[in-house]
N, C-alpha and C positions, 0 to 999 in steps of 0.2 A: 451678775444677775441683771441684765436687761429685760427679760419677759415686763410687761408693764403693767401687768396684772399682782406679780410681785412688789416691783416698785409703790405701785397702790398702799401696798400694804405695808410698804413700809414706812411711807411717806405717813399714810395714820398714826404711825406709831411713833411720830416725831423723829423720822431717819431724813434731816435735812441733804442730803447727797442724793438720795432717793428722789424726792421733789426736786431738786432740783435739776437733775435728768431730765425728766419729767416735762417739766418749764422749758428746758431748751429746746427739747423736741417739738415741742407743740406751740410755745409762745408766738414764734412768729406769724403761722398761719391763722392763729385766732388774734392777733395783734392787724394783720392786714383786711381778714374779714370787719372786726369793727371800723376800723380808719373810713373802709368803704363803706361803710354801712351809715356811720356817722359822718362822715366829711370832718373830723377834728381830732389831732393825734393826741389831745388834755383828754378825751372823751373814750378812745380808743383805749388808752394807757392805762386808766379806770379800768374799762371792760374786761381787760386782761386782770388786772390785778382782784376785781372782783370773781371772776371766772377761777380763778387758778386757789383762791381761798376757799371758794364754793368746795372744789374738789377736794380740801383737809375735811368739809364737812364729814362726820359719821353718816349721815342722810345726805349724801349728794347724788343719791340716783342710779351711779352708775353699774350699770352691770355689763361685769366683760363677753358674756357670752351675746350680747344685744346687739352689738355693732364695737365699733373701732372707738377707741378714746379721744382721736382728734374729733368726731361724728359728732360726740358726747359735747366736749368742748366745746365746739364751735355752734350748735345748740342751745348750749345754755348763754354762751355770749348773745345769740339771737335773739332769747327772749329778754337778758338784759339790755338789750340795746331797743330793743320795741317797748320796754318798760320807760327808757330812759326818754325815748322819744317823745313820746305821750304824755310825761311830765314835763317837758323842756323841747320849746322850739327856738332853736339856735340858726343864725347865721354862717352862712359854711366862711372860712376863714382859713387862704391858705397864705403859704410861709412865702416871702419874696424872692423873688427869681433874679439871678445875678449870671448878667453874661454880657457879653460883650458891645452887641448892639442891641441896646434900651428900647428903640423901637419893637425890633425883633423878639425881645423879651416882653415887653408888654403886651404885644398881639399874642404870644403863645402862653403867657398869664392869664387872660382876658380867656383865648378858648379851652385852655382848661381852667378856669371858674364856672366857664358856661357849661360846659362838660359834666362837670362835677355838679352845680345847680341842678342841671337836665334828669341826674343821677339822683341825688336827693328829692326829686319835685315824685320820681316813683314811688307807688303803693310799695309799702315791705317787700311784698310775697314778689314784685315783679322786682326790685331794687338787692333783693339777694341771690335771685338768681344768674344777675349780670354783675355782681360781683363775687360768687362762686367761678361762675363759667366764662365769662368775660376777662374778667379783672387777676382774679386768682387762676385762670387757663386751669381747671378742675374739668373733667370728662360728665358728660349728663349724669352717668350713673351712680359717680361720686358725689356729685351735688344733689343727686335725689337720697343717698345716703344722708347726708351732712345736714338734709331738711327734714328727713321721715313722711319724703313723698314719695310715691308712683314716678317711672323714669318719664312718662308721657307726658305728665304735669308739668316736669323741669322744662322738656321741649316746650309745652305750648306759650307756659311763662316766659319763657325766654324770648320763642315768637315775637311776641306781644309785647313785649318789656323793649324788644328792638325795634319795632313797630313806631312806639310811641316815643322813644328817644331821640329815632328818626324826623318824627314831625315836629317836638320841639324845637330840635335842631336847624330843621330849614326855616320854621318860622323867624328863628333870632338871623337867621343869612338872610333873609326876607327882607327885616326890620334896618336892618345895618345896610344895606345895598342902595 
């Protein structure tokens, strides 16, 4: 019984193999959406584990006929994580880089923090959809899924969200030069 619509149902009804089907199918994708949403894998780890409890709820919303359950999922991670945002401004913080020439590793540490900053310093709505489309390589149409937007929206966001990354980006080359 893989149908997922099944597994739903059984997962409510306390059939832990159920869920946890379920969890592996999906964990990863909404485990990478937050990470990039939040810049912190303690934050992301959360999101998931809240996300995927939400889903035992009796009232979690979903309805199979609406869209896809990962859409559902990564959704409700979205608005947990804009929750989460809004409560707590964090410094992004990532894990140290080990390679061979230190130099080497600290310059490509350094441009992805700035990377990652650049990426955090975006509005939500432009900051999900580079990393839908970007980051998670999702097609417009699936990312206009995954947001419960118009496919038009995702281009011009996207437009724009790469627009403005862009200019961050030469600025700190600017700064450093």
């Amino acid at each position: 019984m893989t149908d997922e619509k099944d597994l739903l149902k059984l997962a409510a009804k306390g059939n832990e193999a159920a869920f946890l089907k379920l969890y592996q199918r999906h964990q990863g994708p909404v485990f990478r959406f937050a990470l990039h949403m939040s810049g912190r894998v303690e934050t992301a780890e959360e999101i998931v584990q809240d996300v995927f409890l939400s889903l035992l709820s009796p009232a979690n919303g979903f309805v199979a006929g609406n869209g896809s359950l990962q859409g559902y999922l990564i959704g409700t991670a979205r608005n947990m994580i804009r929750g989460h945002l809004r409560r707590a401004r964090r410094f992004v913080e990532t894990e140290p880089v080990i390679a061979a020439d230190l130099l080497e590793a600290i310059s490509k540490e350094q441009e992805l923090r700035e990377l990652q900053a650049a990426i955090l310093s975006l509005p939500p709505n432009y900051r999900e959809v580079i990393a839908l489309c970007d980051l998670e390589e999702l097609d417009y149409s699936q990312a206009a899924g995954h947001l419960g937007c118009p496919l038009g929206t995702v281009r011009s966001r996207l437009h724009r969200a790469r627009a403005i990354l862009a200019a961050k980006l030469q600025k700190r080359v600017r700064c450093t030069a």
